[in-house]
C-alpha positions as CSV (number, residue, x, y, z in Angstrom):
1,X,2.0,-16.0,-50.1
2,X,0.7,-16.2,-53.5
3,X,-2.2,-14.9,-54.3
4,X,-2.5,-12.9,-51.2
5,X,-2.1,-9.7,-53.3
6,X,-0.1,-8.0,-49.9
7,X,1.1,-4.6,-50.5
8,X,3.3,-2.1,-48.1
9,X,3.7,1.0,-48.9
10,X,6.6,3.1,-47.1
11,X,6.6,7.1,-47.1
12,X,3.6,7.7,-49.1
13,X,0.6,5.7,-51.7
14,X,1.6,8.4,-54.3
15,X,5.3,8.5,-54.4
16,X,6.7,5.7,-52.1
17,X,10.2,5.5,-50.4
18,X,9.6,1.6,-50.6
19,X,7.0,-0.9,-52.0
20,X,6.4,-4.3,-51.2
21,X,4.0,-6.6,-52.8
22,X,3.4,-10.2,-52.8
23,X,6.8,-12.3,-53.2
24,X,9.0,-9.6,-51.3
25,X,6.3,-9.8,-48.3
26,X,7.4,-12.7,-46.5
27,X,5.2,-12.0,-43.1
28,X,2.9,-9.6,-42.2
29,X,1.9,-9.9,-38.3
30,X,0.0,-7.2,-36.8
31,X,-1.7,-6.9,-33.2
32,X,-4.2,-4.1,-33.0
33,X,-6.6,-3.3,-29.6
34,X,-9.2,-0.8,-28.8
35,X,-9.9,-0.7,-24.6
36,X,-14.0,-0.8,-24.7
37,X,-14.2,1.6,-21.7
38,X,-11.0,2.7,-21.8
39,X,-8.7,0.5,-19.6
40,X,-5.9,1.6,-21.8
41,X,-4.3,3.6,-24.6
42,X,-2.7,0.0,-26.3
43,X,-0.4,0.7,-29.0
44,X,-0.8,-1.5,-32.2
45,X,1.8,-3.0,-33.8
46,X,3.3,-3.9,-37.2
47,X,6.8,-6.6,-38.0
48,X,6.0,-7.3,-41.9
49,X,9.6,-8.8,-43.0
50,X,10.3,-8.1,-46.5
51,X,12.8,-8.5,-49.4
52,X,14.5,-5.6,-51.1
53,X,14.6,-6.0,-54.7
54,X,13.2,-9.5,-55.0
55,X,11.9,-9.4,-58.4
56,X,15.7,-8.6,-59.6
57,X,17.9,-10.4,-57.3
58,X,19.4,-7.7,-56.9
59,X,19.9,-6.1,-53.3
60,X,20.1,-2.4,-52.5
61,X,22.6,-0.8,-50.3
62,X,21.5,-1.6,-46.7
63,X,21.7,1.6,-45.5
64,X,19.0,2.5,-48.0
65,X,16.4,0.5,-46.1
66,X,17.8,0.4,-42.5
67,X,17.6,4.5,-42.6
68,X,14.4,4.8,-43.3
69,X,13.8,8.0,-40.7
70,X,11.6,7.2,-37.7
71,X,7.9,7.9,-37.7
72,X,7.8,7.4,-41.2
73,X,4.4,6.5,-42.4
74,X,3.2,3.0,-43.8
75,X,0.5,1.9,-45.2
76,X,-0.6,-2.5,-45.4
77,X,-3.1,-3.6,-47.5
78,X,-4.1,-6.8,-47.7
79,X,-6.7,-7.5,-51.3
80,X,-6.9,-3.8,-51.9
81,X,-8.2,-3.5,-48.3
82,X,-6.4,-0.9,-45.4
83,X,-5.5,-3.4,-43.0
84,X,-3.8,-0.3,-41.1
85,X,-1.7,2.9,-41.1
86,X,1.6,2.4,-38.7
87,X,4.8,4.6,-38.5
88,X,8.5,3.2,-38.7
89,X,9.8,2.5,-35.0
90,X,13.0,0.7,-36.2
91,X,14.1,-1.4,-39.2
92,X,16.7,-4.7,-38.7
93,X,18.7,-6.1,-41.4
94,X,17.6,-10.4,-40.8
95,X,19.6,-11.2,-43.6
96,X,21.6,-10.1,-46.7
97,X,18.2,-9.2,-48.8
98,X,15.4,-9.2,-45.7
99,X,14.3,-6.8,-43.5
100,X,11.8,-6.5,-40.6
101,X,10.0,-3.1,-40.1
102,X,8.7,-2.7,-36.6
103,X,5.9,-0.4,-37.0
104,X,3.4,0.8,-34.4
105,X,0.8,3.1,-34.4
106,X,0.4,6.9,-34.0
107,X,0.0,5.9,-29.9
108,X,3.4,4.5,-29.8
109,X,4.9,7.8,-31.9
110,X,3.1,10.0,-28.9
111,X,4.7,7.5,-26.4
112,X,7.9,9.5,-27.1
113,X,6.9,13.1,-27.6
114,X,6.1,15.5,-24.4
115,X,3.2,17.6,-23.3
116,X,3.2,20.6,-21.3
117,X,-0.2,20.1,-19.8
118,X,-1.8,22.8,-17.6
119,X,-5.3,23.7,-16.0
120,X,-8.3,23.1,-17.8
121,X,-11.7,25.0,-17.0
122,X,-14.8,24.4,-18.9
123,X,-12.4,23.6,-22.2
124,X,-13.7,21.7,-25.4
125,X,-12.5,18.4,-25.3
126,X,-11.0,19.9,-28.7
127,X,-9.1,22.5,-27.2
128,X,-7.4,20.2,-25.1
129,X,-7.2,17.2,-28.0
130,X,-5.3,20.0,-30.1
131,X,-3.1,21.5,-27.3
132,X,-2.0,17.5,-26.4
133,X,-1.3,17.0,-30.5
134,X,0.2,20.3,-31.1
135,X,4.1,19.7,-32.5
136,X,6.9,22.1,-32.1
137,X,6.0,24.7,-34.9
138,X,2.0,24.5,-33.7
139,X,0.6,22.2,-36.1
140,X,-0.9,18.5,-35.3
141,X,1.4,15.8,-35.1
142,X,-1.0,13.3,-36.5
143,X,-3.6,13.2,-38.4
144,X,-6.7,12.2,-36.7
145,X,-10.5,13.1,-37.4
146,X,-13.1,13.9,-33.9
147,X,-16.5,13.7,-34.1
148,X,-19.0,16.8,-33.3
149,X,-20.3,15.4,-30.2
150,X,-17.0,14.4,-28.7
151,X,-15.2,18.0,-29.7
152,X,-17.8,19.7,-27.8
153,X,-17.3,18.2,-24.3
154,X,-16.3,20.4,-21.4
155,X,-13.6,19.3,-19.6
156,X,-12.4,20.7,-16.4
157,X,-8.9,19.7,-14.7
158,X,-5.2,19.2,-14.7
159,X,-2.9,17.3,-16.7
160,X,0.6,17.2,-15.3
161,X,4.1,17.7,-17.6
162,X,4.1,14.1,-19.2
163,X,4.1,12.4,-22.2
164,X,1.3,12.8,-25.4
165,X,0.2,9.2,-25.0
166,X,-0.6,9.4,-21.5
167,X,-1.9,12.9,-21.5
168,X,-4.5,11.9,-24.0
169,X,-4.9,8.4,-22.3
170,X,-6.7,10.9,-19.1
171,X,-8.4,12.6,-21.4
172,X,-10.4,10.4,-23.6
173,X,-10.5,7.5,-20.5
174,X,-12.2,10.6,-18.0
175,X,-14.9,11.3,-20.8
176,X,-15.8,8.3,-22.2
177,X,-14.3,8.8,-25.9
178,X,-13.0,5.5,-27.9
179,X,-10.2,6.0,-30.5
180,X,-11.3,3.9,-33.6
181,X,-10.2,3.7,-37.4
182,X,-10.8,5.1,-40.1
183,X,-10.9,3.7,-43.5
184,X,-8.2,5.8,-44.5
185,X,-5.7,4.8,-41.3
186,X,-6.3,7.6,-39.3
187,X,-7.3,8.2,-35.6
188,X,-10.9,9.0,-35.3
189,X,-12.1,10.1,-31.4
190,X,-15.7,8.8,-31.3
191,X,-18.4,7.3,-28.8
192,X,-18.6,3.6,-29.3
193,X,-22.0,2.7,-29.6
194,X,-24.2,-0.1,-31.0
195,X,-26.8,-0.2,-32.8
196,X,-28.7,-3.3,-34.7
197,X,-27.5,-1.7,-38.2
198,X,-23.8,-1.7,-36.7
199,X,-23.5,-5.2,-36.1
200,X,-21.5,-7.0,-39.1
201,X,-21.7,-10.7,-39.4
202,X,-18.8,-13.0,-39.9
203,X,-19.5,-16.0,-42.4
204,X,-19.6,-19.4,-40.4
205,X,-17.1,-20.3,-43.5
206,X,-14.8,-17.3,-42.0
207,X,-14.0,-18.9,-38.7
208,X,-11.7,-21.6,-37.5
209,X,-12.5,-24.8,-35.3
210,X,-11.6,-24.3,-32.1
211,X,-11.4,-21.2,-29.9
212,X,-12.7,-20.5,-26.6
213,X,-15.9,-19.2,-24.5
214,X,-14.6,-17.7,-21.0
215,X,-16.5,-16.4,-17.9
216,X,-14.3,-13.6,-16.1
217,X,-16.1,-13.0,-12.6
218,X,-17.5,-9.7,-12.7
219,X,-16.4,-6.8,-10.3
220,X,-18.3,-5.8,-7.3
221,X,-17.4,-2.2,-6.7
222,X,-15.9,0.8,-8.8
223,X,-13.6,3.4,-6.8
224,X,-13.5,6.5,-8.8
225,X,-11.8,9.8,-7.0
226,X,-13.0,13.0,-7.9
227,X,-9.7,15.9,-8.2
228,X,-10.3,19.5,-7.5
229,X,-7.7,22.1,-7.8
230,X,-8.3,25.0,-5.8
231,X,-6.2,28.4,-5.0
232,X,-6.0,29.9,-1.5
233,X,-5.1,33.6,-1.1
234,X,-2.4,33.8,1.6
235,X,-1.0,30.2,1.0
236,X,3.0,30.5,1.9
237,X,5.1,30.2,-1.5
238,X,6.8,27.8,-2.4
239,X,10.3,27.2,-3.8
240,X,10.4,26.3,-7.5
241,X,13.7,27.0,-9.2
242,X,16.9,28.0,-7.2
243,X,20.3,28.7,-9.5
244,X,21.9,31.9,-7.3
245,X,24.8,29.8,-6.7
246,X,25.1,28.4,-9.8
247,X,25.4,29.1,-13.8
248,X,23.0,31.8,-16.0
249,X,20.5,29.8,-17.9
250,X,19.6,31.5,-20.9
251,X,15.5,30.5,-22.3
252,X,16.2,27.6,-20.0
253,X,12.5,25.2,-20.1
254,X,11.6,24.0,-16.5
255,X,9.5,21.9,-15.0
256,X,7.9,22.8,-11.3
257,X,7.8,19.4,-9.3
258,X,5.0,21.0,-6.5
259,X,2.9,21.9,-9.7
260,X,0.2,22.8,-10.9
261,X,1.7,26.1,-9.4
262,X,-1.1,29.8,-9.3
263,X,0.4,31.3,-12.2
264,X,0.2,35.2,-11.0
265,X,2.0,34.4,-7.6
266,X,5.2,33.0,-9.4
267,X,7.8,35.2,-8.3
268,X,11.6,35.7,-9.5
269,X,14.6,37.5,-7.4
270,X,16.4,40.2,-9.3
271,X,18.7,38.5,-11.9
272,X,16.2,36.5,-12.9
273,X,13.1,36.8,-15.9
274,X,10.6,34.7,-16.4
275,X,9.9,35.1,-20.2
276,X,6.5,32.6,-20.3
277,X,5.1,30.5,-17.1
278,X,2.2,28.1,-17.2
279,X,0.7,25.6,-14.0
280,X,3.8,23.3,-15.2
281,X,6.8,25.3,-15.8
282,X,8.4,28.2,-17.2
283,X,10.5,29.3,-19.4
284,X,13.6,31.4,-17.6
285,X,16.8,33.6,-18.4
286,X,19.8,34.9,-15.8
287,X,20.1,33.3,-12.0
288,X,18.4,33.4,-9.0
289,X,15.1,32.0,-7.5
290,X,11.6,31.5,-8.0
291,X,8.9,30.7,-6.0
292,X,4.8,30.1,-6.1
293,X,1.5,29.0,-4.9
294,X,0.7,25.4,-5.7
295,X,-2.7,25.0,-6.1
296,X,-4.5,22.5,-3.0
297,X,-5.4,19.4,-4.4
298,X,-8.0,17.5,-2.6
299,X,-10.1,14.4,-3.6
300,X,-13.3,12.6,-2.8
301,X,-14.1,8.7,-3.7
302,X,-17.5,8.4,-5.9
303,X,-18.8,4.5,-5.4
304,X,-21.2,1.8,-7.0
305,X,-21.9,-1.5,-5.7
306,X,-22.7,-4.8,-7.9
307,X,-26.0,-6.5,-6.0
308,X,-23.0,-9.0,-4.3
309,X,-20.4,-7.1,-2.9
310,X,-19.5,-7.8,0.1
311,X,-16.6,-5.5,1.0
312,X,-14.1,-8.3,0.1
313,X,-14.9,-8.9,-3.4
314,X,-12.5,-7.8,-6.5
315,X,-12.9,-4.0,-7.1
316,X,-11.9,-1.5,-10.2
317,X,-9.7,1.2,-8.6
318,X,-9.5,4.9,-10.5
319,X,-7.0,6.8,-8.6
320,X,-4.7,9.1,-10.7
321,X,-6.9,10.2,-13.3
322,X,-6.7,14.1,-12.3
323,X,-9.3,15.0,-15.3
324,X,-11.7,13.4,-12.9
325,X,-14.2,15.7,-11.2
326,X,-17.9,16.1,-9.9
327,X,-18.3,16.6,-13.3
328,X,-17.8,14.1,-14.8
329,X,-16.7,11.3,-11.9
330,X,-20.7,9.9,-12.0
331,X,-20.3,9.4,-15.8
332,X,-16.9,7.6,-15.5
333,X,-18.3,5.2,-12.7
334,X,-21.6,4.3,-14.6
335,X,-19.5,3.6,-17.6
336,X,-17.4,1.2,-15.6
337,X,-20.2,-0.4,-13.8
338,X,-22.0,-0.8,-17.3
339,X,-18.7,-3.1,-17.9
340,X,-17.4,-4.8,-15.4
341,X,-20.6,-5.0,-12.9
342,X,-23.8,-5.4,-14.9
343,X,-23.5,-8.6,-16.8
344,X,-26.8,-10.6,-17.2
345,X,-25.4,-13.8,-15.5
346,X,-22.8,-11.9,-13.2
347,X,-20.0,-12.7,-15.4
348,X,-17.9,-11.2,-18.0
349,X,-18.0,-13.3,-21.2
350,X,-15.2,-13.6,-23.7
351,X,-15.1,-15.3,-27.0
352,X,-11.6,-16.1,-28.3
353,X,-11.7,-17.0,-32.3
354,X,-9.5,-17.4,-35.1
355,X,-11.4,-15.7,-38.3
356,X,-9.8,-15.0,-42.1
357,X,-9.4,-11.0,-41.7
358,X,-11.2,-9.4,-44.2
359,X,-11.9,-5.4,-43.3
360,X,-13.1,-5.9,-39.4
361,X,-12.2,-3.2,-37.2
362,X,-11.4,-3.2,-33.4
363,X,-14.0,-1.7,-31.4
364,X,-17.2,-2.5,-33.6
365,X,-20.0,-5.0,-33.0
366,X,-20.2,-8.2,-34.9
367,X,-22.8,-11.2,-35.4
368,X,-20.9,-14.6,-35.4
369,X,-20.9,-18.2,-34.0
370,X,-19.1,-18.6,-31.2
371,X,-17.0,-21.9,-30.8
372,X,-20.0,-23.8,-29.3
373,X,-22.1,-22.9,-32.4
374,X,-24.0,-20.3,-30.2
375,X,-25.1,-17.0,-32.0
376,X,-23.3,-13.9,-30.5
377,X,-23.2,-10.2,-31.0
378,X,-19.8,-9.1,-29.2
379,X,-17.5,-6.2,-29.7
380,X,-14.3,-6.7,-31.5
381,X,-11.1,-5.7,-28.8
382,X,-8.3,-7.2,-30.2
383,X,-6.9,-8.7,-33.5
384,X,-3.6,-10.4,-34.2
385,X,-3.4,-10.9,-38.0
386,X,-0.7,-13.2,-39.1
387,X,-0.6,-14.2,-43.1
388,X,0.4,-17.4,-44.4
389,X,-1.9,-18.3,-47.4
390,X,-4.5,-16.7,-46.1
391,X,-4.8,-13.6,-43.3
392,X,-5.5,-15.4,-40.2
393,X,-6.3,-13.1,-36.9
394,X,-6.9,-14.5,-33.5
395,X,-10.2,-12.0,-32.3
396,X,-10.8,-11.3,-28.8
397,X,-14.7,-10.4,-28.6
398,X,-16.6,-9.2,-25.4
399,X,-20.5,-10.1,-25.6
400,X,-23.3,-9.1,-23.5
401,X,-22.2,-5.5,-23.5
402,X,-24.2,-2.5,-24.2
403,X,-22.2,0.7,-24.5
404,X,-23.9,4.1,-23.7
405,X,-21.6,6.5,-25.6
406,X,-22.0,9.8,-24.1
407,X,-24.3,9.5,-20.9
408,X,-25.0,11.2,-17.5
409,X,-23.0,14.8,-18.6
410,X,-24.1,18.1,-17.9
411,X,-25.6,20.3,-20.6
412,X,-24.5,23.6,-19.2
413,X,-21.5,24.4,-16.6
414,X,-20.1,27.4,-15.4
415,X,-16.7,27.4,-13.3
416,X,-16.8,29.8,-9.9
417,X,-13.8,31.4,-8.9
418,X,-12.9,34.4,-6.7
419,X,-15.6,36.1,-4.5
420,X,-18.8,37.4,-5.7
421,X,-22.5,36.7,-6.3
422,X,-23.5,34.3,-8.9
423,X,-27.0,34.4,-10.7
């Protein structure tokens, strides 16, 4: 390891819990992915296993290393460059002086932490980002950074009570939005796009013999259903919560299992207040029962066919995505087709390479040779760095790909409800 100038920080770059460098860094692997159209929220990982008190010989306690709280923040660089920002999962004592911190990244802390979600109509893709991030006393739970045109999107929809990872996972995968990283670590919700100017190269002198160039067989139809959420005056109720036989909750948090329920038709019998009530749940005191109008759910498939389908051919299926709606359902399925459909040559080329890791970043463009000396320009999707006496990472690149970013969305939209006339 020497020479590779590794440093971990643990807790903070100004005023550390724990700092690692060089000698007392005796591994570093990391595996970090970014899902081009959004396949799915991947959360990166970090195992470094490292010495306490190398330079003295002189262990600490355990316990001072093995508590470090969860979701503590740490911070690898690799020759003064951010390789990435991850949060403490877990810590195991290996040996008497050695330690492995399991990282992973903010995705895996929201993996763990619950959202209320609720009905959406003509939100900002904002709104929503900061009601999914929102902790317990109202502030973010990460720091993350969203770019203009993605903060501005109108989304329209329910999300059901689940956790923050998957919550977000429908949001950013029903409007197109890529989760990339900063140079300082953090989250940043943007449109992946290329440009000529965006493409980095890779030195030849940067990339390993061997490696592989492999032809997936594109798809020949994309499935996307369309959710709509409507109320109907008259509906019957439905039951929601029943204790009358049972104990008094007091500021008891439920959940309704028919949701999302019509908020004004939730009802309670006498003995029983409803202090707050959303789509989801509410928030009750005393015994009794309570009852509501769930909202009819219906659906409708949107479809695009690759020139050889043939009605038996393999097919991308988008079922449960209930942010998806005649908004934004044509988008989604262009945006798939785009990946999976519209290859040049009908097939879905990917270039598997071992390079030395510099500063590349998962979903960017890069210029390289592939393993049969062929010049390619091919997003970056995955990366699994391991260090030895260099930082090696095994790359997973997708060529022949032309993200649109933000495409196909309606400028304007109003939402109709009720009866009326509408100008």
């Amino acid at each position: 390891m020497a020479g590779l100038r590794n440093k971990i920080y643990v807790g903070s770059l100004e005023a550390p819990l724990f700092y690692f460098e060089n000698d007392a860094v005796y591994s570093v692997p990391s595996m970090q992915a970014v899902a081009l159209v959004g396949q799915e929220l991947s959360v990166d990982s970090f195992t470094p296993t490292v010495a306490d008190s190398a330079s003295s010989g002189v262990p600490s306690a355990p316990s001072d290393i093995i508590n470090i709280p969860y979701g503590t923040p740490v911070w690898y660089y690799n020759n003064d460059n951010l390789v990435g920002r991850f949060y403490i999962d877990h810590v195991t004592r290996n040996g008497a002086n050695e330690y492995e911190l399991s990282c992973v990244s903010v995705i895996g802390l929201l993996d763990k932490m619950y959202h209320g979600g609720g009905l959406y109509a003509s939100t900002t893709f904002g709104a929503v980002l900061e009601d999914i991030l929102a902790g317990e006393d109202g502030l973010p739970v990460i720091e993350y950074d969203i770019d203009p045109d993605v903060a501005s999107i109108s989304v329209t929809g329910w999300l059901p009570y689940d956790t923050k990872r998957n919550n977000l996972y429908q949001l950013i995968f029903a409007n197109g939005v890529n989760i990339i990283k900063n140079p300082d670590g953090a989250p940043r919700f943007t449109f992946i796009h290329t440009a000529p100017e965006d493409s980095q190269e890779i030195p030849e002198a940067d990339i390993f013999y061997g490696g592989s160039v492999d032809y997936q067989t594109r798809y020949s139809r994309i499935n996307v259903i369309e959710h709509t959420y409507a109320y109907i005056p008259g509906d019957e109720p439905e039951s929601l919560y029943d204790n009358t036989e049972g104990e008094a909750v007091t500021r008891e948090q439920i959940w309704f299992s028919n949701a999302p329920i019509y908020v004004p038709s939730i009802t309670a019998t006498e003995g029983l207040t409803v202090l707050s009530a959303t789509e989801n749940g509410a928030v009750i005191s005393g015994t009794g029962k309570l009852t509501g109008i769930p909202y009819v759910h219906s659906t409708k498939t949107v479809s695009m066919d690759a020139d050889n389908y043939h009605g038996d051919a393999k097919i991308v299926n988008v079922e449960s995505c209930t942010l998806v709606n005649l908004l934004n359902s044509n988008n989604l399925c262009q945006r798939l087709y785009n990946f999976y459909c519209s290859r040049p040559n009908g097939l879905i080329k990917v270039i598997k390479n071992s390079i030395i890791f510099r500063d590349q970043r998962c979903g960017k463009p890069y210029r390289f040779l592939n393993p049969f000396g062929e010049q390619e320009n091919a997003f970056l999707a995955e990366l699994d760095i391991n260090a030895s006496s260099f930082n090696k990472a095994d790359c997973v690149f997708y060529a022949d790909y032309d993200p649109a970013g933000q495409m196909g969305l309606y400028n304007h939209c109003q939402i109709l409800t009720g009866e009326g006339t509408w100008t």
